[in-house]
TORKOLFI-455993 format. One record per residue: residue in one letter; x, y, z of N, C-alpha, C in turn. Coordinates in pm, whole numbers, padded with zeros to 5 digits, always signed. Example, Ala and Ser with C-alpha at 12.3 -4.5 7.8 and 13.67 -1.06 7.14 Angstrom:
BEGIN
A+01319-00569+00780+01230-00450+00780+01320-00330+00780S+01285-00225+00708+01367-00106+00714+01290+00003+00787
This chain:
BEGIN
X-14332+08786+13995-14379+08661+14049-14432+08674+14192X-14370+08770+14271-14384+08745+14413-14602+08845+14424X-14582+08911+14309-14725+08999+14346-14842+08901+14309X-14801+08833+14197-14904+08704+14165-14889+08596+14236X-14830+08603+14279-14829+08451+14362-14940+08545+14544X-14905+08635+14579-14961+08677+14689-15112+08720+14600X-15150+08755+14493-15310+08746+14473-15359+08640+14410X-15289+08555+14374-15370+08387+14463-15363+08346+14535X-15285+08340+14613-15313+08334+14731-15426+08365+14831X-15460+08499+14777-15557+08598+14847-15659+08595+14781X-15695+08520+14647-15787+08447+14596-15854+08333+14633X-15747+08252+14640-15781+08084+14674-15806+08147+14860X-15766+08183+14924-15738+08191+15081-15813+08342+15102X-15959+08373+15087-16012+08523+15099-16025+08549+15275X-15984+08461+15378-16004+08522+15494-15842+08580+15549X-15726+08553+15466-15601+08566+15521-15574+08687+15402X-15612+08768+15344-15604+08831+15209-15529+08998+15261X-15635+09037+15363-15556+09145+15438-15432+09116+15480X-15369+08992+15603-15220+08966+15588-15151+08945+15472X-15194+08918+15390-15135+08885+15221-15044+09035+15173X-15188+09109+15181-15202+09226+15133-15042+09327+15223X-15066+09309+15321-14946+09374+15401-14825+09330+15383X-14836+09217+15378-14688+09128+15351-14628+09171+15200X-14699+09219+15103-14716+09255+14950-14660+09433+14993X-14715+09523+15019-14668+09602+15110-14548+09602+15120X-14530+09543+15237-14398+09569+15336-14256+09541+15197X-14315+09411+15132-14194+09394+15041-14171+09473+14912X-14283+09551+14903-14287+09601+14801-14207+09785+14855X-14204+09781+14935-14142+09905+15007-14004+09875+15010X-13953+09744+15093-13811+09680+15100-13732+09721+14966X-13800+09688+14894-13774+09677+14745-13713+09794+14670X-13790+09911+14698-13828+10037+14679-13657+10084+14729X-13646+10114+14893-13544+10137+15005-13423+10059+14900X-13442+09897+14889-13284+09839+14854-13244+09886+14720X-13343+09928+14654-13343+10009+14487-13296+10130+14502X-13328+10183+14598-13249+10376+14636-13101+10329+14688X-13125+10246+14782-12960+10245+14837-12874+10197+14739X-12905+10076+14660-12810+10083+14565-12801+10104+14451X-12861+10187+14452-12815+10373+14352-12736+10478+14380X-12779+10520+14518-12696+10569+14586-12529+10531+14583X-12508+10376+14641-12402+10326+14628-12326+10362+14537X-12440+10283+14403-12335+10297+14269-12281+10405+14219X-12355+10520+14234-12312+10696+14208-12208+10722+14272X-12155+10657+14395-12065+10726+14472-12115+10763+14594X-12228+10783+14661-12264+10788+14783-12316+10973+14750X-12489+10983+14845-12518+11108+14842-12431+11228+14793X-12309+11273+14864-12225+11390+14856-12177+11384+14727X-12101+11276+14687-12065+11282+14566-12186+11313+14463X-12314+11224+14455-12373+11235+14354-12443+11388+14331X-12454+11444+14476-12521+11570+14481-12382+11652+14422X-12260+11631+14424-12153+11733+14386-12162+11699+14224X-12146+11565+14136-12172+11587+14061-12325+11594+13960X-12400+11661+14045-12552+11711+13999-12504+11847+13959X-12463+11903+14070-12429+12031+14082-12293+12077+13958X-12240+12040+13933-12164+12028+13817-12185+12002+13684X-12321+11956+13657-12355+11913+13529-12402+12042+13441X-12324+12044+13366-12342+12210+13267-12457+12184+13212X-12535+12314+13191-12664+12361+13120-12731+12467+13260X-12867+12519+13200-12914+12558+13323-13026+12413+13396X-13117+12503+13483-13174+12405+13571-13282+12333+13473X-13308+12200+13479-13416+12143+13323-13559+12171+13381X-13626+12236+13318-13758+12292+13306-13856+12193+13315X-14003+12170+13359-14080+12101+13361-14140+12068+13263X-14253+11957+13233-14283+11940+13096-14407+11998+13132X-14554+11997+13046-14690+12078+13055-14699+11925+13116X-14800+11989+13226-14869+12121+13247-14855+12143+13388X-14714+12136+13424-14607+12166+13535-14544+12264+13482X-14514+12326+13317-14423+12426+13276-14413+12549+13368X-14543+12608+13401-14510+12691+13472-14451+12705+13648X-14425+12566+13673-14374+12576+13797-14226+12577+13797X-14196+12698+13866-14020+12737+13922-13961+12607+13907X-13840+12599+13846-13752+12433+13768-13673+12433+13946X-13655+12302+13949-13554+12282+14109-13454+12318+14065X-13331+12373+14151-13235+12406+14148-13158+12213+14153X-13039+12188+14094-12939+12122+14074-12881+12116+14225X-12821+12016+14245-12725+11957+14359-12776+11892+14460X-12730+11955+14584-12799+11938+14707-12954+11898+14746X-12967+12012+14730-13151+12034+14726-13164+11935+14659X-13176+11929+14540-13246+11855+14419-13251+11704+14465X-13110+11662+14503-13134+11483+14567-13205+11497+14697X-13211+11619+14751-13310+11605+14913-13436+11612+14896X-13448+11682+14798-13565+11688+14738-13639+11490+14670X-13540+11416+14582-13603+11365+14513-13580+11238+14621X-13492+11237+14712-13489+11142+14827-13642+11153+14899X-13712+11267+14944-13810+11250+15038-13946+11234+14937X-13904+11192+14818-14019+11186+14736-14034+11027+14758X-13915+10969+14741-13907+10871+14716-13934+10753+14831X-13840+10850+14940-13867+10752+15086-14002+10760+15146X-14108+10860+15085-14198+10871+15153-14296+10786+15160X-14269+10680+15051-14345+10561+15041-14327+10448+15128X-14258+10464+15241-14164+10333+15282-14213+10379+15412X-14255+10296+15461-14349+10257+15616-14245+10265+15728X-14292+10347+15778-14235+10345+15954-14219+10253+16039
């Protein structure tokens, strides 16, 4: 609701469309951030979830095509630091 309601807005109102547009943005990032943190939360908090990454039996899960041939991430640590700066990198300074 909140993305349709800001592109009519920015329909009906075409000189305020760029502030629209940012405000759409900013919340759409908020969103993003309060969706990681409480994930984070619910797992148990980073350390834990990276300890039980690192614990989960099998080897490391392989990429699908036509990524197959790229080196699989290693499990634990890395792997949530890894999928953390993928994730935060969308979220505005």
């Amino acid at each position: 609701p909140i993305f349709a309601l800001e592109w009519f807005l920015a329909l009906c109102f075409i000189n305020i469309a760029p502030v629209m547009r940012m405000l759409r943005e900013f919340y759409e990032a908020f969103a993003l951030f309060s969706f990681t943190q409480f994930m984070l939360t619910y797992l148990g908090g980073p350390t834990n979830l990276a300890h039980m990454l690192e614990e989960e039996p099998g080897d490391n899960p392989k990429h699908l095509f036509p990524f197959c041939n790229l080196k699989a991430w290693p499990k634990g640590p890395k792997f949530l630091k890894y999928v953390l700066i993928g994730i935060l990198q969308y979220i505005p300074v």
